[in-house]
N, C-alpha and C positions, 0 to 999 in steps of 0.2 A: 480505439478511443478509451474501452475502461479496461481496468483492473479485473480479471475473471475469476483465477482460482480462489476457491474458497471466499467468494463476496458473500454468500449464505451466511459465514463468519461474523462478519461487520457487526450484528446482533449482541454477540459478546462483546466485544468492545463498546457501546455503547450502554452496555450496563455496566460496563469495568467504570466508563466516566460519569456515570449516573446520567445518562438520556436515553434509557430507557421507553418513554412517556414518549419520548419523539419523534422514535426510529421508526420505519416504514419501507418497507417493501416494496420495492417494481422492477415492475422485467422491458428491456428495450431491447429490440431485436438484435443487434450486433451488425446490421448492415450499413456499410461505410454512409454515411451523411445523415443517413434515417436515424440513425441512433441518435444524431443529433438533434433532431428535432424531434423526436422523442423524447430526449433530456428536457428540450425546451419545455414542451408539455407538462412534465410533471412538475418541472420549477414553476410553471406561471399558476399552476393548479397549489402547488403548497405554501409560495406566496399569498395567495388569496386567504388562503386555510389558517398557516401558523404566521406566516409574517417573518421574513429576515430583510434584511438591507445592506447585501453581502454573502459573494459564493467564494469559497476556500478552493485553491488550487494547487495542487502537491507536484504539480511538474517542474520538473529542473531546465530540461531544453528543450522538451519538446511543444514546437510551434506550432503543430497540428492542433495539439492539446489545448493549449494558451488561449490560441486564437479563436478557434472554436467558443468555448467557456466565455470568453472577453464579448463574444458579440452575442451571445443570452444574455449575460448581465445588463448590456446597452441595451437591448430592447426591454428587459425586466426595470430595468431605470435603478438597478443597484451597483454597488461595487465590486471589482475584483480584488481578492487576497490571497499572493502570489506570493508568499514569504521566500522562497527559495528557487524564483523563478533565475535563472541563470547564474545560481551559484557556484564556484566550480564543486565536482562531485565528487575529487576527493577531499577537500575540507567539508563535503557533506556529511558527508559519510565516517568521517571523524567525529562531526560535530554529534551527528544522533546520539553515538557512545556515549561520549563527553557527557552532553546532557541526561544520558537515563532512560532514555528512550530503548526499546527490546523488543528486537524482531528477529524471526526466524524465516531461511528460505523456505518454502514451499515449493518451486520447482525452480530445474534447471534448463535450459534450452541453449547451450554451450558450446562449444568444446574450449577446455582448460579451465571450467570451473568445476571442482572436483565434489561426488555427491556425499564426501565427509562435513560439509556444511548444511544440508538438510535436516530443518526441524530441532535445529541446535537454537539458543538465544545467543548472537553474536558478540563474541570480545572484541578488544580493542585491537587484541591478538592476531583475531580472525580478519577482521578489516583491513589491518597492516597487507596479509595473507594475501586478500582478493583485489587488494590493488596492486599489489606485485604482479598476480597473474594476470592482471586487466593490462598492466603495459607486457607483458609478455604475450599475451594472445588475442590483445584487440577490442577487448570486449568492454563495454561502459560500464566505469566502476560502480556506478549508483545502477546498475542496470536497465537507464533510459528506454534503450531498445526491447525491450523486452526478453533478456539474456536470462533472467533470474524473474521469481517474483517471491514477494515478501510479504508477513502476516505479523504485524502489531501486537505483542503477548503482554507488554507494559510501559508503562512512562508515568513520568511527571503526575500528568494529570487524571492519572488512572488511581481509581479507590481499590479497586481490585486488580491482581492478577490473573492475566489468563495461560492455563497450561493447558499445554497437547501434546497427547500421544498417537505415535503411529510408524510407521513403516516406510525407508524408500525405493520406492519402487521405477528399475528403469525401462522408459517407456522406447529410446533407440539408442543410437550411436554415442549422442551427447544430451539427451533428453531423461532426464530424472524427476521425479514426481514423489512429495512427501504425503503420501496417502494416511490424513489423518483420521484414525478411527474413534478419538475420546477428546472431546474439550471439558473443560472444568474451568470456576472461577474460583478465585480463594483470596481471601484477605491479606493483605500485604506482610502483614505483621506473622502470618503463620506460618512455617517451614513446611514445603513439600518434599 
């Protein structure tokens, strides 16, 4: 159901966006359904606490995900924000570039996604790239399935930069892991 490597992360990015002040910490067990109500828990608990009227949804096709999400919201009595729910993923994935948005993989769990993309900030180059080998070897170019995962370094709405350093490390056959050992923020305007 969620996003794992490196979510310890998220910290940074929410000081890159200045929400700092609002970010928070919990752990949900990872077990299929419980997680879910787990989620529910702490949403109905930070509801009470800070107050939203609206949960953000970053899935593209998956209905697991969607659906799940969609019926906390129903019982919280707020909305869903699906911006890119069934967009297709390769004009996603164009469009991130486009707009400014900078992320780098973090791992791979593949075969035909090569680990020369790990821990890089993706060109438009590189995307062109990885949807070539997505119709060559099957694999969803926004990596829905869990084929890749990705960590947010910059965008738009980001006051700061965040950079990382590290190492890729393979973990099997097709399985590669960017073991980051240094993050830093830095102001947009400074060269690193």
């Amino acid at each position: 159901m969620f996003h794992v490597p490196y979510v310890s992360l998220v910290k940074y990015q929410a000081i890159a966006m200045g929400l700092q002040d609002i970010y928070h910490e919990y752990e949900v067990s990872g077990a299929k359904e419980q997680e879910v109500e787990e989620l529910e828990e702490i949403l109905e608990e930070l509801k009470t606490r800070i107050g939203f009227d609206a949960i953000s949804v970053g899935a593209l096709s998956s209905r697991y995900q969607y659906e799940r999400i969609a019926r906390i919201a129903k019982k919280l009595g707020v909305e869903v924000y699906a911006p890119q729910w069934l967009r297709d993923p390769v004009e996603y994935m164009r469009l991130l570039v486009r707009e400014g948005f900078q992320f780098i993989i973090t791992k791979i769990a593949v075969y035909g996604l090569p680990p020369r993309f790990l821990g890089k900030p993706l060109t438009s180059e590189d995307i062109e790239e990885i949807i070539r080998l997505s119709k060559k070897y099957g694999f969803h170019p926004a990596f829905e399935g869990g084929e890749a995962e990705t960590f947010l370094v910059d965008a738009p709405h980001f006051k700061k930069r965040i950079i990382v350093e590290g190492d890729p490390v393979r973990e099997g056959p097709f399985e590669w892991e960017y073991k980051i050992r240094e993050v830093k923020l830095v102001d947009k305007h400074l060269e690193v």
